[in-house]
Every structure is written in C-alpha cells, then in structure tokens.
C-alpha positions as CSV (number, residue, x, y, z in Angstrom):
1,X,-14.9,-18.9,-40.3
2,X,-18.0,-16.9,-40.8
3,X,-18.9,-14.0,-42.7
4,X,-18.6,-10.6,-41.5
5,X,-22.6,-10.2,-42.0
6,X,-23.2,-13.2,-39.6
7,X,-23.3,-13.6,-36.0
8,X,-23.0,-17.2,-34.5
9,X,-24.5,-17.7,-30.8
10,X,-25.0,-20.3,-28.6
11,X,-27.9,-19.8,-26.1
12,X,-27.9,-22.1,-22.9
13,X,-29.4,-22.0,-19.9
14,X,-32.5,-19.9,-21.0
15,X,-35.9,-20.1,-19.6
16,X,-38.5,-22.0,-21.1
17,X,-41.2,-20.1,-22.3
18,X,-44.1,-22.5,-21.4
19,X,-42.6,-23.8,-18.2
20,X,-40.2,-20.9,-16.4
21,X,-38.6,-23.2,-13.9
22,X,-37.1,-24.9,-17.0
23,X,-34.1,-24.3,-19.4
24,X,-33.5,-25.0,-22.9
25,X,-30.1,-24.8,-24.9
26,X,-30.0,-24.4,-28.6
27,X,-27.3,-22.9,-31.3
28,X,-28.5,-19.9,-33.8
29,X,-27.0,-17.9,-36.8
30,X,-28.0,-14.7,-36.9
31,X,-27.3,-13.1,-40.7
32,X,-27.6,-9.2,-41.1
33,X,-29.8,-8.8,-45.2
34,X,-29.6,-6.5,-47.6
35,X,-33.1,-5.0,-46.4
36,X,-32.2,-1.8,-43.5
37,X,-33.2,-3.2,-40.2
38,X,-34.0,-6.8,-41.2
39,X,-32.0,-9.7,-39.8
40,X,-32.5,-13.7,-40.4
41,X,-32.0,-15.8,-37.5
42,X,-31.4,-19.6,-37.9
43,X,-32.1,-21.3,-35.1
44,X,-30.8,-25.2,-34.7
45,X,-32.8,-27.3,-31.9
46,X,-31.4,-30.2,-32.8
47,X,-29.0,-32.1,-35.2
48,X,-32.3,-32.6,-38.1
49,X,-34.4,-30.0,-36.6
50,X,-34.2,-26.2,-37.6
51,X,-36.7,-23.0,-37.9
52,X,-35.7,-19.8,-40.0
53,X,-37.3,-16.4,-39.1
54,X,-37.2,-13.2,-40.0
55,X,-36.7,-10.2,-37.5
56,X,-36.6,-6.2,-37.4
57,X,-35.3,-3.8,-35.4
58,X,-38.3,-2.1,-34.6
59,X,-36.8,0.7,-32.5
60,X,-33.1,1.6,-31.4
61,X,-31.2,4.4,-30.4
62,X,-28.2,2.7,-32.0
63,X,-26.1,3.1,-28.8
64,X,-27.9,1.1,-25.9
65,X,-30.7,-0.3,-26.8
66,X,-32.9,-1.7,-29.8
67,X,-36.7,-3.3,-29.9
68,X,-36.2,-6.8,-32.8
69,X,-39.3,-8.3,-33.4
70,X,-40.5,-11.5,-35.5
71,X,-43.0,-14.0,-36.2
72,X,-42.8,-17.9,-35.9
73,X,-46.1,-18.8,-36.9
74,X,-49.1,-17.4,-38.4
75,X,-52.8,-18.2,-38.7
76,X,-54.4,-18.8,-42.2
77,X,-55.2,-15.5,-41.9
78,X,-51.7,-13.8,-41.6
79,X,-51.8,-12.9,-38.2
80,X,-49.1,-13.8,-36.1
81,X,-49.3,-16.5,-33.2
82,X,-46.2,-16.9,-31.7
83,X,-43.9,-13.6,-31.9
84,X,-40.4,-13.4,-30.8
85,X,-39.4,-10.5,-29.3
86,X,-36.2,-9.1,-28.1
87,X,-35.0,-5.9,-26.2
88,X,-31.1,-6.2,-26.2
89,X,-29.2,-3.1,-23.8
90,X,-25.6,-2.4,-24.2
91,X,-26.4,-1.6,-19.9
92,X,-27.6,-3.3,-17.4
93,X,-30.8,-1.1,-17.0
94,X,-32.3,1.7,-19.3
95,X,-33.0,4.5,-18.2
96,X,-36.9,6.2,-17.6
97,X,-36.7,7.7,-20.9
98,X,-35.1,4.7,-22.9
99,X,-37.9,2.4,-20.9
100,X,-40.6,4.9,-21.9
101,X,-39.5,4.5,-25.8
102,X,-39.3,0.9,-25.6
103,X,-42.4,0.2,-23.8
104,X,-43.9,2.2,-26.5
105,X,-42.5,-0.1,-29.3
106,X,-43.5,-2.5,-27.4
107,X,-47.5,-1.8,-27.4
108,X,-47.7,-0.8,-31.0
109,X,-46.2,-4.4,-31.3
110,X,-49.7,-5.3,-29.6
111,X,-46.9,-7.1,-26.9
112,X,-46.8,-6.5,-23.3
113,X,-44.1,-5.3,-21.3
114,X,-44.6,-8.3,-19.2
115,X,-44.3,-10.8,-21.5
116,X,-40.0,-9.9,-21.6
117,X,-38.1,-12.0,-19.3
118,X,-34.7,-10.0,-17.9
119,X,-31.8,-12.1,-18.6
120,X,-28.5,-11.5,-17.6
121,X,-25.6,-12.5,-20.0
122,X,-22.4,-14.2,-18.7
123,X,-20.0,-11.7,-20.4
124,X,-22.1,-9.2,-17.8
125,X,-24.1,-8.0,-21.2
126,X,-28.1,-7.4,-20.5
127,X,-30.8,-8.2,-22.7
C-alpha cells in the first residue's frame, strides 16, 4: 500500500521522444514534498536502472489544468539540457484563455508549445 502523499503510475505505450513512431513503457512514483508546488518523481526503466527528478507546478488553475516542469540533466554550468515538461487537463481541450496562460508558462520556461505531444489517457483523461 502506498502513502497518501504518493502517486504510483504506469506509463505504456508512450511516444518516444527521439524517434515518434516508437513507444516506450516504464513504471514511476510520483511523491508530493514538504516544499508548496514541488513533487519527486521516480522513474523505473528497468529492474537496476532508475532516475529521480524533481518537478514544479509552474502554473495551475487548480481545477483543469497545471504547467510541472523539471530538469534531467544539466551542463557544468547549471543550465538545463534535457527538461521534462508536462501540461496535465482535467478536459479534453482547454479553452482560449486556459491555452493563452499555459502557453505563457510555457515560454518563460524558454520551452515551445511545440515541443508537447497531446496524449490521450485510456480512462478518457487528457494530458
């Protein structure tokens, strides 16, 4: 059983970011902190392998959507190389207003709105 502060997920069947027309399957623990708006994710590739990261919820409305962002890697010099960035939606599509305050979130993130892949969730849940 797992604490109330955690959040166990299985992702499958998700794109792969370097070659689209491929998937990739791997488990995660997502753990809420004592920090406001932080979150640790565990992710488990594989049986040996793992990577922890921390993410924040860099914008929300706290009823249909919110902006999480983290870092991977960084260079020697601090500066993130591989982000990881999220915008989860309690609906299917956000409206002009919600897009306009997430695509805002999304540039002072130096990110691009293009860079987001639309994927639809099998309990009908859109991310």
């Amino acid at each position: 059983m797992f604490a109330r502060s955690q959040l166990p997920t299985h992702a499958a069947g998700q794109r792969d970011p370097v070659d689209l027309k491929k998937c990739f399957s791997y488990t995660a623990l997502t753990q809420t902190t004592n920090t406001p708006g932080k979150l640790r994710r565990t992710i488990y590739i594989n049986a040996t392998t793992s990577m922890l990261s921390d993410y924040w919820v860099r914008q929300t409305d706290y009823t249909v959507y919110a902006v999480v962002y983290g870092c991977r890697e960084q260079n020697l010099l601090g500066q993130c190389t591989y982000p990881d960035s999220w915008v989860w939606s309690r609906t299917p599509q956000l409206n002009a207003d919600q897009w306009a305050i997430v695509n805002t979130a999304i540039d002072s993130l130096c990110l691009q709105e293009a860079m987001f892949l639309a994927t639809e969730q099998a309990n009908g849940n859109y991310v």
